[in-house]
PQR file with spaces between the fields and no chain letter, atoms N, CA, C, O and H, PARSE charges and radii, in Angstrom:
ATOM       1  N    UNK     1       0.841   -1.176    0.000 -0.4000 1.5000
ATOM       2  CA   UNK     1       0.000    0.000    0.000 -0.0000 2.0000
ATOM       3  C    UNK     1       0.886    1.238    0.000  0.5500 1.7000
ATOM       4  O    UNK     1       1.892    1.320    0.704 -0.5500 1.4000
ATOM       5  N    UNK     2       0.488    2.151   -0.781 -0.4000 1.5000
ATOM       6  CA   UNK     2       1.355    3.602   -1.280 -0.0000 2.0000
ATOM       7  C    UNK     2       1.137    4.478    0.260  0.5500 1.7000
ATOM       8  O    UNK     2       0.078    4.333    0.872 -0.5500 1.4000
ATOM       9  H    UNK     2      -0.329    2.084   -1.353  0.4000 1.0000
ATOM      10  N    UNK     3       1.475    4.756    0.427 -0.4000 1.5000
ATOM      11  CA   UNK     3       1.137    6.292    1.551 -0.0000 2.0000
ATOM      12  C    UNK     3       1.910    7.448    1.078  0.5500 1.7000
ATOM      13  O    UNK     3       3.135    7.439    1.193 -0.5500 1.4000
ATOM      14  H    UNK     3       2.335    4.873   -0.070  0.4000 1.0000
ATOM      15  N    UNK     4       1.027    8.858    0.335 -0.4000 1.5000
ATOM      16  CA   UNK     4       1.449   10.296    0.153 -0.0000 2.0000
ATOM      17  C    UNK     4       1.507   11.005    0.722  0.5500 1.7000
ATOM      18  O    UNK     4       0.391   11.178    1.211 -0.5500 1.4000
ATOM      19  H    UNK     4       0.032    8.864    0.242  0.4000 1.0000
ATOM      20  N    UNK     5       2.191   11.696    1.081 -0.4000 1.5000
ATOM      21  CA   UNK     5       2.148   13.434    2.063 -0.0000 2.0000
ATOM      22  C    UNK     5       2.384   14.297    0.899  0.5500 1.7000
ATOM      23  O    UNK     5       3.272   14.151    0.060 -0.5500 1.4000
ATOM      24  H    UNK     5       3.098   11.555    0.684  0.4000 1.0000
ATOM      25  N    UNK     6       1.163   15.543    0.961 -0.4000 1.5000
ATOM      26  CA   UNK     6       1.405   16.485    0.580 -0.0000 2.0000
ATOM      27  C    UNK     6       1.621   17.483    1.178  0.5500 1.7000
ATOM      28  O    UNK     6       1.189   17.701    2.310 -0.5500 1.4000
ATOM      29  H    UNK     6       0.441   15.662    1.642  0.4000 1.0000
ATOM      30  N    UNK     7       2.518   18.463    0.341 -0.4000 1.5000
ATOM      31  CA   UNK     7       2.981   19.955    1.249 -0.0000 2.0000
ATOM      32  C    UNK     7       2.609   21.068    0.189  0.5500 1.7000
ATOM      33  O    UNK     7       2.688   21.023   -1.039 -0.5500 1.4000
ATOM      34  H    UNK     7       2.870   18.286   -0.579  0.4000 1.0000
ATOM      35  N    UNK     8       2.358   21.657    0.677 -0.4000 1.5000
ATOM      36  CA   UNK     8       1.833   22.961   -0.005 -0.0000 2.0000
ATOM      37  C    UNK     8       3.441   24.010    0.334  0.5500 1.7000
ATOM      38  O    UNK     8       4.168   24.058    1.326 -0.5500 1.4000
ATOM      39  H    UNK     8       2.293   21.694    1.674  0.4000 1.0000
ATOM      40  N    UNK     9       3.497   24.776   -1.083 -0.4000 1.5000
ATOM      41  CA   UNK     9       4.562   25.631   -1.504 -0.0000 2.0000
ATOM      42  C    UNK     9       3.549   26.714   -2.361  0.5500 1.7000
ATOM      43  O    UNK     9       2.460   26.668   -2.933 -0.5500 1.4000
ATOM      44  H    UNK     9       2.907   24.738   -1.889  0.4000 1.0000
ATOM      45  N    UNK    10       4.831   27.916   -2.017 -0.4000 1.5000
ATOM      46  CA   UNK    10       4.224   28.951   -2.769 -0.0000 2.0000
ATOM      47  C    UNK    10       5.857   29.388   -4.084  0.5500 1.7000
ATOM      48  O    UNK    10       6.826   30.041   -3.695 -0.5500 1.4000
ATOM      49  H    UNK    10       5.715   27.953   -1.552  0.4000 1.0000
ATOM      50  N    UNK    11       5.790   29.097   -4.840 -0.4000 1.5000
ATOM      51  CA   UNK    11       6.814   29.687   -5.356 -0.0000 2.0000
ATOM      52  C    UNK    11       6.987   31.418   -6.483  0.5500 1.7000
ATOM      53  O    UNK    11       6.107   32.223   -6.790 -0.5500 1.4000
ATOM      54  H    UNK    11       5.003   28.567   -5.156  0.4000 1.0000
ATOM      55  N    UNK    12       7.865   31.414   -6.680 -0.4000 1.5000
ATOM      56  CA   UNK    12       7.950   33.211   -7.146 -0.0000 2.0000
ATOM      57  C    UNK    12       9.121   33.269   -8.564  0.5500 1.7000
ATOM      58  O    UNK    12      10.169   32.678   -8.825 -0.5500 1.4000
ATOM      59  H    UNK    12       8.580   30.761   -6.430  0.4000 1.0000
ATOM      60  N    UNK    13       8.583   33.940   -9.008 -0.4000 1.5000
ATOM      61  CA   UNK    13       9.429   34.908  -10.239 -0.0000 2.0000
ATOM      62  C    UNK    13       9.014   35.846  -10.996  0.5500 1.7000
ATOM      63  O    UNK    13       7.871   36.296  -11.078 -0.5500 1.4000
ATOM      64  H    UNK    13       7.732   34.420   -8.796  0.4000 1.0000
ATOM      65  N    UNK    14      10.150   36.214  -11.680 -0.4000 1.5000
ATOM      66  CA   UNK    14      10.072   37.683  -12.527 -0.0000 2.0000
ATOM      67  C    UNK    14       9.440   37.133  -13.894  0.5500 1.7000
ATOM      68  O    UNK    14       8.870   37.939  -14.629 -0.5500 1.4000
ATOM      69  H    UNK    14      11.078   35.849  -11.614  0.4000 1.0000
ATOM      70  N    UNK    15       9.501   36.158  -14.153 -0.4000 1.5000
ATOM      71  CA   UNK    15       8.849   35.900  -15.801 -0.0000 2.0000
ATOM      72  C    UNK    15       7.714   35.290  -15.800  0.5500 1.7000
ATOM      73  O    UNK    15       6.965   35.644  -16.711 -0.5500 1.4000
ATOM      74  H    UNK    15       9.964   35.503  -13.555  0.4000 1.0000
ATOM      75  N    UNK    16       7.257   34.373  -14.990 -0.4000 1.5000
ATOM      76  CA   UNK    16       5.703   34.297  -15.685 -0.0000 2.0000
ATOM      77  C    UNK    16       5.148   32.674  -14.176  0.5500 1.7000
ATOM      78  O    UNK    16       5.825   31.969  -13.429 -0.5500 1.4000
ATOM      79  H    UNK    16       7.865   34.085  -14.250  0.4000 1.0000
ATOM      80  N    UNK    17       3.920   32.778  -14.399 -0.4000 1.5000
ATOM      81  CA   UNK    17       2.962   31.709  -13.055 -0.0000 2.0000
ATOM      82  C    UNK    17       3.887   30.656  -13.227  0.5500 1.7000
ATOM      83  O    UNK    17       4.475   30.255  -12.222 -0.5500 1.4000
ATOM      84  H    UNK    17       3.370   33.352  -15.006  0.4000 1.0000
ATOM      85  N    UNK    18       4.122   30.134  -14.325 -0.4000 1.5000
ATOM      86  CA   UNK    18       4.596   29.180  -14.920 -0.0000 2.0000
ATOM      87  C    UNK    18       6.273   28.858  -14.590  0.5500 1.7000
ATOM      88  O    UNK    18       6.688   27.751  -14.249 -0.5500 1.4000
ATOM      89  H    UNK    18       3.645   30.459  -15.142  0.4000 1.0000
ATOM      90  N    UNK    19       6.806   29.624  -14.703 -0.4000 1.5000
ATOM      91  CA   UNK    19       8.302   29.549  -13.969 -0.0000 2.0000
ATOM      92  C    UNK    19       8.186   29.523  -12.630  0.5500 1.7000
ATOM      93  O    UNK    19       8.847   28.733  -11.955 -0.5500 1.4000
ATOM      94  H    UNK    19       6.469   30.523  -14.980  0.4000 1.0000
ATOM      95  N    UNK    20       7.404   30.310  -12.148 -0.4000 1.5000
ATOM      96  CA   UNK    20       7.337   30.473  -10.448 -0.0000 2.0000
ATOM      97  C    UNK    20       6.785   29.198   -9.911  0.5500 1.7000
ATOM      98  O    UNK    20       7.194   29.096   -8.755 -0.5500 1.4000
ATOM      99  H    UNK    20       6.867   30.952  -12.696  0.4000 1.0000
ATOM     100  N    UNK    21       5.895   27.985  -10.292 -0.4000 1.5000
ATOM     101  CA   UNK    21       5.671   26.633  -10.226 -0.0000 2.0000
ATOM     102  C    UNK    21       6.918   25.932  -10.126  0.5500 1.7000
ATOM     103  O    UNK    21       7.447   25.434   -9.132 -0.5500 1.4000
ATOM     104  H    UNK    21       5.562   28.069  -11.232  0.4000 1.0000
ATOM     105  N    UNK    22       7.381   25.985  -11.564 -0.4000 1.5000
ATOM     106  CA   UNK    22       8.400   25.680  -11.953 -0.0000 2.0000
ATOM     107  C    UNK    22      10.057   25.364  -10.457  0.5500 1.7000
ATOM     108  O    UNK    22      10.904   24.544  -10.103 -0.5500 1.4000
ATOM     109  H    UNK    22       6.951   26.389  -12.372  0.4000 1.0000
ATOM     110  N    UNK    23       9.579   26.553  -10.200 -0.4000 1.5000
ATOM     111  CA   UNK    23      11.010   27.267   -9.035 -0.0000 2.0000
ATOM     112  C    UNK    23      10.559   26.454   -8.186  0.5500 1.7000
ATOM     113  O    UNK    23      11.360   25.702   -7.633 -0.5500 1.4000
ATOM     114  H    UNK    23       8.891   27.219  -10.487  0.4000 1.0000
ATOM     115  N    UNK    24       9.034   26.386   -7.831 -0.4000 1.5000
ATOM     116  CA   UNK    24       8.711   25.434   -6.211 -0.0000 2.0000
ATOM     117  C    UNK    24       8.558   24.262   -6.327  0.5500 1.7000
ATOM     118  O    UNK    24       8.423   23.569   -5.319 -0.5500 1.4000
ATOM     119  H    UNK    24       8.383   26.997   -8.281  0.4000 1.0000
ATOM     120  N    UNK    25       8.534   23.672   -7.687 -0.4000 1.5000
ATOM     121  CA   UNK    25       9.010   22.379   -7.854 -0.0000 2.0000
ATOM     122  C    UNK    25      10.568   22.034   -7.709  0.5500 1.7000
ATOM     123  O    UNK    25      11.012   21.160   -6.964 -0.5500 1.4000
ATOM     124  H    UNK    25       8.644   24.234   -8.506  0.4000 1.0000
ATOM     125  N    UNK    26      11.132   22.655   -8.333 -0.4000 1.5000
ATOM     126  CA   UNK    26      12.808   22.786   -8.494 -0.0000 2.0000
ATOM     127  C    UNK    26      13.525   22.774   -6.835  0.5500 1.7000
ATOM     128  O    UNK    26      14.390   21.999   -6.429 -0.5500 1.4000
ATOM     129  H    UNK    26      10.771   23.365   -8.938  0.4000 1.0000
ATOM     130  N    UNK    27      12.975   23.686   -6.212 -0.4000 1.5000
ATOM     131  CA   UNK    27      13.338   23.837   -4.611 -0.0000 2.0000
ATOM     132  C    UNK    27      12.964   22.570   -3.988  0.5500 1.7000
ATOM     133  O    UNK    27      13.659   22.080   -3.098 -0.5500 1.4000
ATOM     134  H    UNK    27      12.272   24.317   -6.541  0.4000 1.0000
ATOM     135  N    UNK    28      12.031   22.088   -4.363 -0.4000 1.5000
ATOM     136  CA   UNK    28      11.011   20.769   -3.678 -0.0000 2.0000
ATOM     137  C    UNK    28      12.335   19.848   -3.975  0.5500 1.7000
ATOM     138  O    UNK    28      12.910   19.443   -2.965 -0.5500 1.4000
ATOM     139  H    UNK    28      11.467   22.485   -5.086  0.4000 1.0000
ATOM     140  N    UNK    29      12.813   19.522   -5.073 -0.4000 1.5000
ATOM     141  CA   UNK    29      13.747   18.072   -5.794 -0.0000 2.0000
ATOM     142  C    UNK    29      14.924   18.254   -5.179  0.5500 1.7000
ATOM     143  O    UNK    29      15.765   17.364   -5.301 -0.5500 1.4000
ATOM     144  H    UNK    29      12.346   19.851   -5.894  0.4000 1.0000
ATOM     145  N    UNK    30      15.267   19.565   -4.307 -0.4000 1.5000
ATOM     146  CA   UNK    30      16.173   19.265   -3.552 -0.0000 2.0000
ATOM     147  C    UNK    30      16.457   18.242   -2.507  0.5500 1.7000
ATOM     148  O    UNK    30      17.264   17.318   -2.403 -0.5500 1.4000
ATOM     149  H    UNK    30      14.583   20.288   -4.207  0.4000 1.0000
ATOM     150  N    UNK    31      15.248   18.872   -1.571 -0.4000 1.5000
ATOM     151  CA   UNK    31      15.004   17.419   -0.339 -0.0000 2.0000
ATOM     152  C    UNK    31      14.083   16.592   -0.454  0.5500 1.7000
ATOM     153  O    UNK    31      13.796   15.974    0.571 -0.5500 1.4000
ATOM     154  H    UNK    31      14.592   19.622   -1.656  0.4000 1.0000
ATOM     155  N    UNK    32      13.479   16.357   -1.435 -0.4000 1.5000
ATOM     156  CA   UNK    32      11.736   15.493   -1.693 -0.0000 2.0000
ATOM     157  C    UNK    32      12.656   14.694   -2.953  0.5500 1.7000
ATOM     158  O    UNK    32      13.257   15.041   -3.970 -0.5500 1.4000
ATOM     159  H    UNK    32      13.713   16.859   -2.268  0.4000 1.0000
ATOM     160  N    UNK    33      12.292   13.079   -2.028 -0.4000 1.5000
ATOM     161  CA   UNK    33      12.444   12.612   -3.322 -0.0000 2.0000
ATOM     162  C    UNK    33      10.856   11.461   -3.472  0.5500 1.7000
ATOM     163  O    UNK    33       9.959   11.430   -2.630 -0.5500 1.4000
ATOM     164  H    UNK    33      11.804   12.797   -1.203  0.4000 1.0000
ATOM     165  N    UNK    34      10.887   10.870   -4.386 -0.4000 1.5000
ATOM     166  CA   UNK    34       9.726   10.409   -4.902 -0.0000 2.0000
ATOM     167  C    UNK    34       8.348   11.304   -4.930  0.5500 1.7000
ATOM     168  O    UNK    34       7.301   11.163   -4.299 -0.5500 1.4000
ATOM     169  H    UNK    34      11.616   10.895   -5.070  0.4000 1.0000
ATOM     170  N    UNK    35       8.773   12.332   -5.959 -0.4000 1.5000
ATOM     171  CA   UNK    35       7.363   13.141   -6.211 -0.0000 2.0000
ATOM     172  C    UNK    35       6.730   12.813   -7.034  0.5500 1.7000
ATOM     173  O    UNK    35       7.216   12.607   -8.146 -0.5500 1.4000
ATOM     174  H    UNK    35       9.624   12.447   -6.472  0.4000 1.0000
ATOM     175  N    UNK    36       5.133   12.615   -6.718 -0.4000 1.5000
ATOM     176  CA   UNK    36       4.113   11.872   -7.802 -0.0000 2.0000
ATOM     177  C    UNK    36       3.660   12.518   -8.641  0.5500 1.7000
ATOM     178  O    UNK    36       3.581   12.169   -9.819 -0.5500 1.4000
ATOM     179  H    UNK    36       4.737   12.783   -5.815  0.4000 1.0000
ATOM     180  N    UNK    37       3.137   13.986   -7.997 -0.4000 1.5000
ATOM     181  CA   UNK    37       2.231   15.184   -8.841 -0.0000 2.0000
ATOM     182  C    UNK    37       2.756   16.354   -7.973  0.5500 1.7000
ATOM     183  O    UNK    37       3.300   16.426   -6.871 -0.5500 1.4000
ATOM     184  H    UNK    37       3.202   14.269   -7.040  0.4000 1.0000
ATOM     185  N    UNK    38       2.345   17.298   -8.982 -0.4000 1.5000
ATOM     186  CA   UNK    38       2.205   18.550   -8.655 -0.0000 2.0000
ATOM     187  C    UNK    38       0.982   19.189   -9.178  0.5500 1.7000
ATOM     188  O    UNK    38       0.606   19.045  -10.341 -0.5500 1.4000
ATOM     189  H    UNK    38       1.903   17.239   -9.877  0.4000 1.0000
ATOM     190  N    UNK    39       0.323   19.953   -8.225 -0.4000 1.5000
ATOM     191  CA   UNK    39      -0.650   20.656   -8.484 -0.0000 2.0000
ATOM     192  C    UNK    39      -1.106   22.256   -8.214  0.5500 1.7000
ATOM     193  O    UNK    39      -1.701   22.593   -7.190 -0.5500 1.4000
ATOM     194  H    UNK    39       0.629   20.071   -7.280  0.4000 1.0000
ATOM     195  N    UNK    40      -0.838   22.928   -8.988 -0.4000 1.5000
ATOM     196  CA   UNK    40      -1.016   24.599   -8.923 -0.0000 2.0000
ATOM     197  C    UNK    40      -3.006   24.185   -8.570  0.5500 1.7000
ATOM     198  O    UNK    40      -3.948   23.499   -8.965 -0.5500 1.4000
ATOM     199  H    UNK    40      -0.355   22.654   -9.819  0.4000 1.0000
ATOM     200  N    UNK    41      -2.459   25.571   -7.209 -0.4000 1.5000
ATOM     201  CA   UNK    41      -3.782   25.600   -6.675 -0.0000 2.0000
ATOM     202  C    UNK    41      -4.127   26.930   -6.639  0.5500 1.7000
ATOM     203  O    UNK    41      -5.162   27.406   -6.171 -0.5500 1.4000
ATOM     204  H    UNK    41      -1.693   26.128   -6.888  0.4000 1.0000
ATOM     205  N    UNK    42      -2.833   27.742   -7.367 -0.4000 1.5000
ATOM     206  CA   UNK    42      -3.391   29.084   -7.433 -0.0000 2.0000
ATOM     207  C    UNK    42      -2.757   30.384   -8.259  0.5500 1.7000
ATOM     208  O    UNK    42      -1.668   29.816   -8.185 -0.5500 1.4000
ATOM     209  H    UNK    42      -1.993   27.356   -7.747  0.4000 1.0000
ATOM     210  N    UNK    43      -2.512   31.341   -8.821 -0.4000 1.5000
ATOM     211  CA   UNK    43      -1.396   32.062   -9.091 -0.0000 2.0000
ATOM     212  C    UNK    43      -1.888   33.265   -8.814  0.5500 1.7000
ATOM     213  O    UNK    43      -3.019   33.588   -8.451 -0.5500 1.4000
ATOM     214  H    UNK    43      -3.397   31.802   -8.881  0.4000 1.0000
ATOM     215  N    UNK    44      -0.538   34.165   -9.102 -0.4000 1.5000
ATOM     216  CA   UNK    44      -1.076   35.599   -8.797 -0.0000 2.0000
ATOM     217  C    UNK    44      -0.286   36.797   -9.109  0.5500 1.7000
ATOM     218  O    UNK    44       0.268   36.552  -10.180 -0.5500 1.4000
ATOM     219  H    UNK    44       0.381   33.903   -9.396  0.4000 1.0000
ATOM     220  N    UNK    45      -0.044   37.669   -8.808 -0.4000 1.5000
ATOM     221  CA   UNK    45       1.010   39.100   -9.256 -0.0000 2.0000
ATOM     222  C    UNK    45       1.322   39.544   -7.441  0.5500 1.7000
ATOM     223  O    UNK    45       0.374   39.776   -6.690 -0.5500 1.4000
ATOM     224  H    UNK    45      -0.494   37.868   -7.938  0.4000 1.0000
ATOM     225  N    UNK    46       2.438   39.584   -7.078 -0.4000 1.5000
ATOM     226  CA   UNK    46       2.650   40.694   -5.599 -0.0000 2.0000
ATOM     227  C    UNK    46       3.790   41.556   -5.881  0.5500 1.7000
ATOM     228  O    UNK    46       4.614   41.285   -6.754 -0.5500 1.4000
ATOM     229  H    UNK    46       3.208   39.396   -7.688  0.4000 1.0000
ATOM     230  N    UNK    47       3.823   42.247   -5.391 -0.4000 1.5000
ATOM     231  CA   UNK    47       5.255   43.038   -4.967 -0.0000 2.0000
ATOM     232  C    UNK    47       4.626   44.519   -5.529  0.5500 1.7000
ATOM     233  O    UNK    47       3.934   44.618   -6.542 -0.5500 1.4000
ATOM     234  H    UNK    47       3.154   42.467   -4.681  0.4000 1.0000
ATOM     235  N    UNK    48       4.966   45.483   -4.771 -0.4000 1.5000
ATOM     236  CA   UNK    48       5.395   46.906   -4.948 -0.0000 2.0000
ATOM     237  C    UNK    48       4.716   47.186   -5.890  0.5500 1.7000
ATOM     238  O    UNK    48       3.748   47.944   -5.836 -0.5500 1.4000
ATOM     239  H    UNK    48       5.529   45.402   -3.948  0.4000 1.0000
ATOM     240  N    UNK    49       5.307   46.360   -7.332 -0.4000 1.5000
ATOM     241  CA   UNK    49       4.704   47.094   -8.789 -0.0000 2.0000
ATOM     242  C    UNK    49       4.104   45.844   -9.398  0.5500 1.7000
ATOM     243  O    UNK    49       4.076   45.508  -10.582 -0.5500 1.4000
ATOM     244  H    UNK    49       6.093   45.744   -7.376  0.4000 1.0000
ATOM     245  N    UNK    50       3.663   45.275   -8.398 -0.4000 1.5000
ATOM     246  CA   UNK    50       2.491   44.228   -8.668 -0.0000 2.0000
ATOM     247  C    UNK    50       3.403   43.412   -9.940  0.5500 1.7000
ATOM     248  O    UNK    50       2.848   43.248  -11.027 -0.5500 1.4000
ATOM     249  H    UNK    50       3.686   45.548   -7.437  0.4000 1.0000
ATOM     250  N    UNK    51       4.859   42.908   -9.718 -0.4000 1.5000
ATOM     251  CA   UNK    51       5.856   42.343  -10.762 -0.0000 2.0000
ATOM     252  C    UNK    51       6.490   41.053  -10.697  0.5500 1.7000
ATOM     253  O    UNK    51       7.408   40.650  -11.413 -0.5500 1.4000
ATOM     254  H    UNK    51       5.309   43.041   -8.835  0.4000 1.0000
ATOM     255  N    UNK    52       5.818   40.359   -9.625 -0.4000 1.5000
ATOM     256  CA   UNK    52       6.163   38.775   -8.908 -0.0000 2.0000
ATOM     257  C    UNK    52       5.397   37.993   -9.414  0.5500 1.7000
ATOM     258  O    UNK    52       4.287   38.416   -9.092 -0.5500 1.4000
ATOM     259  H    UNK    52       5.073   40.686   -9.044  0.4000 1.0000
ATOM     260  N    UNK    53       5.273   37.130   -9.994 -0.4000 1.5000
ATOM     261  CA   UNK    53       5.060   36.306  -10.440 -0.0000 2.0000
ATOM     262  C    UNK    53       4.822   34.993   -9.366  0.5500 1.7000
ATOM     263  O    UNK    53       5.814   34.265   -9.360 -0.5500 1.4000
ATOM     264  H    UNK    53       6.175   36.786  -10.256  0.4000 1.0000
ATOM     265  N    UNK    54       3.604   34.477   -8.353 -0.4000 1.5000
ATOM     266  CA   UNK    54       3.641   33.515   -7.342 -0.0000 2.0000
ATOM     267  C    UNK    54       2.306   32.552   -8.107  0.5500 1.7000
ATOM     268  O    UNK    54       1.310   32.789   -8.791 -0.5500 1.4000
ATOM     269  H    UNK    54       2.798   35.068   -8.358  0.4000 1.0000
ATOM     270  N    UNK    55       3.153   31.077   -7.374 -0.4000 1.5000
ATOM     271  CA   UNK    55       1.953   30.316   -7.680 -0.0000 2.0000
ATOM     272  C    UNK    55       2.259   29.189   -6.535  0.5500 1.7000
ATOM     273  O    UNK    55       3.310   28.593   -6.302 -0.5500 1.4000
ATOM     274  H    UNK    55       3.962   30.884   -6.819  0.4000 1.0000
ATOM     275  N    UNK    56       1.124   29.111   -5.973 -0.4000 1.5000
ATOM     276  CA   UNK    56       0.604   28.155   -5.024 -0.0000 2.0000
ATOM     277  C    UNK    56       0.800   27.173   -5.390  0.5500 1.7000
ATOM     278  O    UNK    56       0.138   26.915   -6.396 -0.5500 1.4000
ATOM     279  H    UNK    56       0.270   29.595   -6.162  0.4000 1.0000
ATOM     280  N    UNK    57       1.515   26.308   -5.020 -0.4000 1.5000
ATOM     281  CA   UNK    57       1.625   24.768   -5.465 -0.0000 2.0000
ATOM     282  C    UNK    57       0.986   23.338   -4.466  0.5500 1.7000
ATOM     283  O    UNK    57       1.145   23.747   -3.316 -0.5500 1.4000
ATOM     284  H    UNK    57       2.053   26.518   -4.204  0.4000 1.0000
ATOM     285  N    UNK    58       0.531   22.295   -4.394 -0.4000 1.5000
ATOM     286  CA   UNK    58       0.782   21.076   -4.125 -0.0000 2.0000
ATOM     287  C    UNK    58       1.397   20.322   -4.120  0.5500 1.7000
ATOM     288  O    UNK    58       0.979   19.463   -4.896 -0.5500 1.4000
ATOM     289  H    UNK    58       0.402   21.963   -5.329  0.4000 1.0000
ATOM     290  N    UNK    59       2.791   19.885   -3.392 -0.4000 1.5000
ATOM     291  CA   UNK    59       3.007   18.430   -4.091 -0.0000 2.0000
ATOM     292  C    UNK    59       3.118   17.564   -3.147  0.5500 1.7000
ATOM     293  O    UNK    59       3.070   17.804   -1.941 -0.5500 1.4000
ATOM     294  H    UNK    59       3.132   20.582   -2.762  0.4000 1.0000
ATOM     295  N    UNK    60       3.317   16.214   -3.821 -0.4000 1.5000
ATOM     296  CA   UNK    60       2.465   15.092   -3.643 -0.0000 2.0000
ATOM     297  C    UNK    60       4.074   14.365   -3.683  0.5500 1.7000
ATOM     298  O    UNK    60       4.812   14.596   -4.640 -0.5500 1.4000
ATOM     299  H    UNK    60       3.356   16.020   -4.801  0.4000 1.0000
ATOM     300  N    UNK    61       4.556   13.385   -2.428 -0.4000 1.5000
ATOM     301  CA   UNK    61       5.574   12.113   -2.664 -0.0000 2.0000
ATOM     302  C    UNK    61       5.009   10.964   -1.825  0.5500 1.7000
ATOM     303  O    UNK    61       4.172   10.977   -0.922 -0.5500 1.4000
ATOM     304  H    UNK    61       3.957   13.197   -1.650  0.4000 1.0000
ATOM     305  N    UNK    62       5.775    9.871   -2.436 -0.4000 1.5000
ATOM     306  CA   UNK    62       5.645    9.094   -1.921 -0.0000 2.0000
ATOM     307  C    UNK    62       6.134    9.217   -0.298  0.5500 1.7000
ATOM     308  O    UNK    62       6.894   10.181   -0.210 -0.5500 1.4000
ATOM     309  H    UNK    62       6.455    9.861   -3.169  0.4000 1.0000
ATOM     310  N    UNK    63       5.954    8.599    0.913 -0.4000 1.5000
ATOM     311  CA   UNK    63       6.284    8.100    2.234 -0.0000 2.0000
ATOM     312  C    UNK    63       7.247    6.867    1.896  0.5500 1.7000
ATOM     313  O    UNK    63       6.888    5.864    1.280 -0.5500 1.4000
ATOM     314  H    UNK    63       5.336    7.816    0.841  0.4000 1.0000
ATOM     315  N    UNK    64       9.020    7.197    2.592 -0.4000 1.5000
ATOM     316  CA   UNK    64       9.486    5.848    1.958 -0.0000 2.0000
ATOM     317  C    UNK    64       9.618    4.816    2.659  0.5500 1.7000
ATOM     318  O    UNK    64       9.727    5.007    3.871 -0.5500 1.4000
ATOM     319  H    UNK    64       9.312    8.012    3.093  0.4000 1.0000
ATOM     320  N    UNK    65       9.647    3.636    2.237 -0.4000 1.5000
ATOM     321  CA   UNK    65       9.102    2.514    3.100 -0.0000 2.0000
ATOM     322  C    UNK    65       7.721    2.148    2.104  0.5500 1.7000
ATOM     323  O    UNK    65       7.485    0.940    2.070 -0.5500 1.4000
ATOM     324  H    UNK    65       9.558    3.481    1.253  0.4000 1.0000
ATOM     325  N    UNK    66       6.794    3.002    1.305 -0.4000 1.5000
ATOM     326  CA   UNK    66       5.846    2.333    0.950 -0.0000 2.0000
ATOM     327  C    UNK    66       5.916    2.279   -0.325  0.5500 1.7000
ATOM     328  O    UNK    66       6.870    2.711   -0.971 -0.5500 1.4000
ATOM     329  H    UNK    66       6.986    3.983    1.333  0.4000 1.0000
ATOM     330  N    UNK    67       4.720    1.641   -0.890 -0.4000 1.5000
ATOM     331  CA   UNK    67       5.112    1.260   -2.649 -0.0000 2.0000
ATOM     332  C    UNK    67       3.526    1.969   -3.029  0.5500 1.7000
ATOM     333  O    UNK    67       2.532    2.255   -2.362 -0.5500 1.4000
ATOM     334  H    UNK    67       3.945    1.290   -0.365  0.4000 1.0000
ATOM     335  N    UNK    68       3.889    2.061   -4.389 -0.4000 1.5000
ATOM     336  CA   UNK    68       2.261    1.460   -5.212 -0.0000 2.0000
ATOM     337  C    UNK    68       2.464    0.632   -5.872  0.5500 1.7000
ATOM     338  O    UNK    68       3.533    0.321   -6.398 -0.5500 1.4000
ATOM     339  H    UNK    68       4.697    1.829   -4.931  0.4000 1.0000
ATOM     340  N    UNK    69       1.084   -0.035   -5.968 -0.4000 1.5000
ATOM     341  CA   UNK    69       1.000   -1.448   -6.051 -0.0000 2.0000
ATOM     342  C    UNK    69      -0.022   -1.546   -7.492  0.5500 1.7000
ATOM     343  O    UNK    69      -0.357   -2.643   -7.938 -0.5500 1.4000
ATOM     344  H    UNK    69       0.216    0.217   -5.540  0.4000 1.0000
């Protein structure tokens, strides 16, 4: 039997929702290993001149020790 933990991330950039995912996936593959999915749960514009680029992420790894079957 599989067992997942998900963690919620917010990631950021200057070019677009899509890179800023991108970045909080990228940060995630540092210490997360066996990631199943990722899921944007949100995006948006912040900063000063409204020029940040953030998107809410999901992701999803395996617990190790377990499988899918």
């Amino acid at each position: 039997m599989a067992v997942v933990k998900i963690i919620e991330l917010v990631g950021s950039s200057k070019v677009s929702t899509d890179d800023a995912a991108r970045q909080a996936l990228k940060h995630a593959q540092t210490s997360l290993r066996n990631i199943r999915a990722v899921d944007i749960v949100s995006t948006g514009l912040r900063g000063e001149n409204l020029d940040e680029y953030r998107a809410h992420v999901r992701v999803a790894f395996l617990i190790e020790g377990t499988s899918v079957d």
